[in-house]
C-alpha positions in Angstrom: 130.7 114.3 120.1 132.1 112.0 117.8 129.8 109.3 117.5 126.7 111.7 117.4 128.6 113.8 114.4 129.7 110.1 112.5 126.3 108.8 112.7 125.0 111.6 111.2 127.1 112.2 108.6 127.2 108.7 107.7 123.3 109.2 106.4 122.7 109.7 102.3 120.7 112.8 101.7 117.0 111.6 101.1 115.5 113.2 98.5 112.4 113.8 100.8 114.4 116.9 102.3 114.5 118.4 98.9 111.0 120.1 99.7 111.8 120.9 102.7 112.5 124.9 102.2 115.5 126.6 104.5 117.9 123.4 105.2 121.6 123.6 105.5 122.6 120.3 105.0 126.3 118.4 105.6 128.6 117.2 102.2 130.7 114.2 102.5 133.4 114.1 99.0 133.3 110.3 98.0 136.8 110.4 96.4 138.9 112.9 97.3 138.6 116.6 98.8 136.7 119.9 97.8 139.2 122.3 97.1 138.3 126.0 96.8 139.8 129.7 98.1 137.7 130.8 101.4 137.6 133.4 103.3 137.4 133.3 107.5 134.5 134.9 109.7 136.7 135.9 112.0 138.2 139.8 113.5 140.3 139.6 110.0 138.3 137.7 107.4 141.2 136.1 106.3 141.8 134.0 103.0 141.8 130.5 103.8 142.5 127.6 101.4 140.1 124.9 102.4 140.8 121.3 101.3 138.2 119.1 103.6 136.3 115.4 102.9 133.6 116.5 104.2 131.8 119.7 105.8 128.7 122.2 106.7 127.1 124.0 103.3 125.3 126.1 106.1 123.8 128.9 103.3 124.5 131.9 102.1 124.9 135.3 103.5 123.9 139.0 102.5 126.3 138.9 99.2 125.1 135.6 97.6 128.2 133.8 98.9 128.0 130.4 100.4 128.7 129.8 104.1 130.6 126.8 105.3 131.6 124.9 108.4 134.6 123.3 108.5 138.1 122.4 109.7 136.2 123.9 113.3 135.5 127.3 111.8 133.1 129.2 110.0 134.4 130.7 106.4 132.3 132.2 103.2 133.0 130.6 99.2 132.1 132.7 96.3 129.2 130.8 94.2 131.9 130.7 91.6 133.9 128.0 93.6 130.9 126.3 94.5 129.8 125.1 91.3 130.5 121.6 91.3 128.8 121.4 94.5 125.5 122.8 93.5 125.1 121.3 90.3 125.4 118.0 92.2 123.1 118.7 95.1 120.9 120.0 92.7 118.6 123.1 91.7 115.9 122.6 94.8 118.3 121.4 97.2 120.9 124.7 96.5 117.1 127.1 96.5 116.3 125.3 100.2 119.5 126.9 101.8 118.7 129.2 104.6 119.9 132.9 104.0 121.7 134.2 107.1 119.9 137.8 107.2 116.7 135.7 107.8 118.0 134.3 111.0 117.8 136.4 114.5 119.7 135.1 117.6 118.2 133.0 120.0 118.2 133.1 123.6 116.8 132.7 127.3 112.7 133.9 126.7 113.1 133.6 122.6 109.9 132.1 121.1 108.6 130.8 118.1 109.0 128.6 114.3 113.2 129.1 115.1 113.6 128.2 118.6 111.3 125.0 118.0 113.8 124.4 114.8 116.9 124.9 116.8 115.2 122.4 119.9 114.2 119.9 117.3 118.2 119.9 116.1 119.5 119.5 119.6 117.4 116.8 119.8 118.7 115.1 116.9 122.1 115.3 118.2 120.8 114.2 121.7 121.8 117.7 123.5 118.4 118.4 124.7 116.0 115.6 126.0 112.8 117.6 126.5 110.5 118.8 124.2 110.4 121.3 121.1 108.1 123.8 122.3 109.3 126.7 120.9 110.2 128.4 123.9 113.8 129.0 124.8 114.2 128.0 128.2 116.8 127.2 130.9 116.7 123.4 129.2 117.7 125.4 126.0 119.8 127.4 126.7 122.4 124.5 128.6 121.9 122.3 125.6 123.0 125.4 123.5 125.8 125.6 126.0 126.7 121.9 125.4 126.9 122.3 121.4 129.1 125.1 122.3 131.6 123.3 124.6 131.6 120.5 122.1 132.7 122.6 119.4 135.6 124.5 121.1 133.7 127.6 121.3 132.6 130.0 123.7 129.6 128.6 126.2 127.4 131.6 126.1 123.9 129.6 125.3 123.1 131.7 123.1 122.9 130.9 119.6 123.4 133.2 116.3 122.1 132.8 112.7 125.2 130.3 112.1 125.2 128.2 115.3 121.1 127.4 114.4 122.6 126.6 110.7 125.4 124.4 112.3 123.1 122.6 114.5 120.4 122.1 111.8 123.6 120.5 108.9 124.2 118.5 111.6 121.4 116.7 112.6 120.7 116.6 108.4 121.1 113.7 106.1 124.4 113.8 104.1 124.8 114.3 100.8 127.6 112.7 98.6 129.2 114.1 96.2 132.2 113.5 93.4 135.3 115.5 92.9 135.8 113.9 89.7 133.0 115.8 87.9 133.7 115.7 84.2 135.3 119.3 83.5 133.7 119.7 80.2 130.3 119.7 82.1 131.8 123.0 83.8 131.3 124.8 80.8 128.3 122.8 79.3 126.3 126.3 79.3 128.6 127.5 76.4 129.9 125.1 74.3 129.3 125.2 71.2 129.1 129.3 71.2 132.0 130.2 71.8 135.7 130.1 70.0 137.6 130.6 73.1 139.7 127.7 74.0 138.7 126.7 77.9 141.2 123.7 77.9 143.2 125.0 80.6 140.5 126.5 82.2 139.3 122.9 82.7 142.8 121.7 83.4 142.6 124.0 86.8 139.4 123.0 87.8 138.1 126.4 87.4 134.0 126.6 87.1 131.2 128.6 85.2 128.8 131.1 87.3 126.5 131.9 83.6 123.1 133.5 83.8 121.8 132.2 80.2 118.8 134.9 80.5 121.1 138.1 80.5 124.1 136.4 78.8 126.5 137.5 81.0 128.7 135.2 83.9 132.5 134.5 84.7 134.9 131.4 85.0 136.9 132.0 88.2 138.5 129.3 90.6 136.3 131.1 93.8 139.6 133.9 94.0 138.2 136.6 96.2 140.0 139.7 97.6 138.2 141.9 100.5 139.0 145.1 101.6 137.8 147.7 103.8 139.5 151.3 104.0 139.8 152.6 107.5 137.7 155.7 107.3 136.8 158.1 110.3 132.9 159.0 109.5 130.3 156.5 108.3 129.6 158.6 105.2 132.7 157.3 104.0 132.7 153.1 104.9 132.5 150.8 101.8 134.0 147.4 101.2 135.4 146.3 98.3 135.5 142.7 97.0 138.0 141.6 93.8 137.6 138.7 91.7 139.7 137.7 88.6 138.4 135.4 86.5 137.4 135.1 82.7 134.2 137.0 82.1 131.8 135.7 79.7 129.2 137.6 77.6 126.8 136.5 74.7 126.3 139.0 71.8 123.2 139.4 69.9 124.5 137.1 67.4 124.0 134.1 70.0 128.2 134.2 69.7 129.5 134.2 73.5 132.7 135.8 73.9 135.1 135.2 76.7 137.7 137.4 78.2 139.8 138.0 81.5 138.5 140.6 83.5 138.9 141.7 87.1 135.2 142.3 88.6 135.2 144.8 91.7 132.4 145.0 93.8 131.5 147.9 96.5 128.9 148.3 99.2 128.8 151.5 100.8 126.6 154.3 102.1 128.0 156.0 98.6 129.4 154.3 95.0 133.2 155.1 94.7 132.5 155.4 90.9 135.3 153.2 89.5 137.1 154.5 86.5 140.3 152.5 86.5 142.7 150.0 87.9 146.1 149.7 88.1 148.0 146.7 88.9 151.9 146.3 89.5 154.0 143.4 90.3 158.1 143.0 90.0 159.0 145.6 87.8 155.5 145.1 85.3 152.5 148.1 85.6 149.4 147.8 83.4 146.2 150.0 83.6 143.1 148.7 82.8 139.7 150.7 82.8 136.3 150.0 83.9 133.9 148.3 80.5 131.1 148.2 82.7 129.5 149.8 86.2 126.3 148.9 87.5 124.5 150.2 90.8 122.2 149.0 92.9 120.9 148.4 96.4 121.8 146.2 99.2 119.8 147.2 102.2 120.7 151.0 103.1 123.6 150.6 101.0 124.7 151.6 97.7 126.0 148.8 95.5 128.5 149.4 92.9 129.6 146.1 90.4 132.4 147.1 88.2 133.8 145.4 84.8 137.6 145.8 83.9 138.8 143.7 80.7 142.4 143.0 81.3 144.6 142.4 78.6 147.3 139.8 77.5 150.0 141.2 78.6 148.3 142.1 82.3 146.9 138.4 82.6 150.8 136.8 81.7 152.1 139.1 84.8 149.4 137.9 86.7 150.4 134.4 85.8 153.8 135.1 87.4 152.6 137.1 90.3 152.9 134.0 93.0 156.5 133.7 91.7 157.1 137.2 91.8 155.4 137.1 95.3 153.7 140.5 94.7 150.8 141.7 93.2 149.4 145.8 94.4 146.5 147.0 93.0 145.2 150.6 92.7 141.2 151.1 92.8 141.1 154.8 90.5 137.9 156.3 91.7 136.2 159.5 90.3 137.1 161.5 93.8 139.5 158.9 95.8 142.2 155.7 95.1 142.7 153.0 97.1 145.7 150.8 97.2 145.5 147.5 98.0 149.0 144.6 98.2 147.6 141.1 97.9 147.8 138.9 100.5 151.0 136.1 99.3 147.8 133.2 100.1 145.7 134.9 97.4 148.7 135.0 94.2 148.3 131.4 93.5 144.9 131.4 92.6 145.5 134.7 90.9 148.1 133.4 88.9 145.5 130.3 88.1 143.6 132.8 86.4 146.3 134.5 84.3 147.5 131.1 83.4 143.9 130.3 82.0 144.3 133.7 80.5 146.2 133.6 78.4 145.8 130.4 76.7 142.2 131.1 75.7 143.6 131.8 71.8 
């Protein structure tokens, strides 16, 4: 397994497979590690901090996030934290990612366009010797099996949306990337408009996500917080999904302003209607209300996106939450509250965010 994986990620992304539409694709750092706050597919979604040389950029999933195969598991970063990756792989290359929800799982009597695309990456990493047909055979289904074994999992030869991605990043061309991109470029969209002071933003690392049509986009460092109240109907399921970061918005004098906010996203057979949060750590409690809601669809589900502008003296406890060890958050909802204690993995990129914060003056 070894040599097949090292001689195909010692390969340089040709620009060829830019046109080719739907391809996850393998990332090799050429000088040092990609760093970013994940979050783990497994039973408990857990927050992972990922440091790696090189791994999977499989695609994204129902939320826009970016999936990811590495240290031998599958985990999901927030676009946010992706930045410096996409804007090196480039535009065409990041649109060419295959979405998840698009992919069905394959098995014993499958047939058609994906089985021949999962045979024809087998065959690139030598697990299947006959030919891409686009029927999923016995043949298939033990080369599936193999892939499996080989990657500590669970031989059932049968393969899911992400073991096709895994199999098609690697039998792909690499692509290199830097981690020494220059940290003014981070912010490249709004310099020039804006009298914040994003030094130590670009001290941390942290990255833009700016849609220059609507005017409206967030610095973060890829923090995200998931939670799922246990419920006992279906009417009531929704899962909510924090991130801090520093929310940007452009006027209608072309000015764009920047401030901290806390964005809270649900998706659930109904909106919670967000009103206000609370947040309390050590012997510090500050309220912050919603700025902004907007609702939508995603599938079946209702979508809620909320906007809370938090204040100076919110975003300097913040900034001490991973000393303090504690940060608990309240969701206020028009008919229910949620209460929420941050995991200890998630404070220090928190507290990344307060420290940006409140230097922005």
């Amino acid at each position: 397994m070894k040599r097949r994986l090292g001689m195909v990620l010692s390969m340089v992304l040709a620009l060829a497979l830019f046109g080719m539409s739907a391809y996850a694709m393998p990332i090799k750092v050429s000088d040092g590690t990609f760093d970013a706050q994940a979050t783990l597919l497994d039973d408990d979604n857990s927050s992972y901090a990922l440091s790696a040389e090189e791994f999977q950029l499989l695609g994204t999933d129902e939320s826009g996030a970016y999936l990811i195969y590495a240290d031998d598991r599958f985990m999901k970063v927030d676009k946010g934290a992706m930045s410096i990756v996409l804007d090196q792989i480039g535009e065409d290359a990041a649109a060419s990612l295959p979405a998840l929800a698009d992919l069905s799982t394959l098995q014993r009597g499958s047939l058609g366009e994906a089985v021949t695309a999962l045979q024809n990456s087998l065959k690139k990493l030598e697990y299947l010797s006959g030919s891409a047909d686009g029927d999923f055979g016995g043949q298939s289904e033990r080369a599936v099996s193999a892939f499996q074994e080989a990657l500590g999992m669970e031989e059932t030869g049968v393969a899911d949306g992400l073991l096709q991605m895994l199999a098609q990043s690697m039998s792909a061309f690499t692509r290199i990337i830097s981690s020494d991109a220059d940290p003014a470029e981070r912010f490249s969209d709004i310099t020039g408009k804006t009298e914040a002071n994003l030094a130590r933003a670009g001290e941390l690392g942290l990255t833009l996500d700016y849609d220059d049509i609507s005017g409206i986009g967030m610095i973060t460092n890829g923090n995200s917080l998931e939670y799922s109240p246990e419920v006992t109907n279906d009417i009531d399921r929704r899962t909510f999904t924090l991130r801090f970061g520093l929310g940007v918005e452009q006027n209608a004098d072309g000015v764009v302003d920047v401030g901290p906010i806390l964005e809270v996203t649900c998706v659930g057979v109904q909106r919670p209607i967000l009103q206000e949060v609370i947040l309390k750590s050590g012997d510090e409690r500050h309220t912050a209300s919603v700025s902004a809601l907007q609702s939508g669809l995603t599938g079946l589900d209702a979508k809620e996106i909320a906007r809370v502008p938090l204040d100076d003296d919110t975003m300097a406890m913040l900034a001490n939450a991973a000393e303090e060890g504690e940060l608990r958050i309240r969701l206020v909802c028009k008919y229910d509250s949620y209460d929420i204690t941050v995991p200890k993995a998630n404070l220090a990129r928190i507290s990344e965010i307060g420290d940006a914060g409140t230097k922005l003056k």
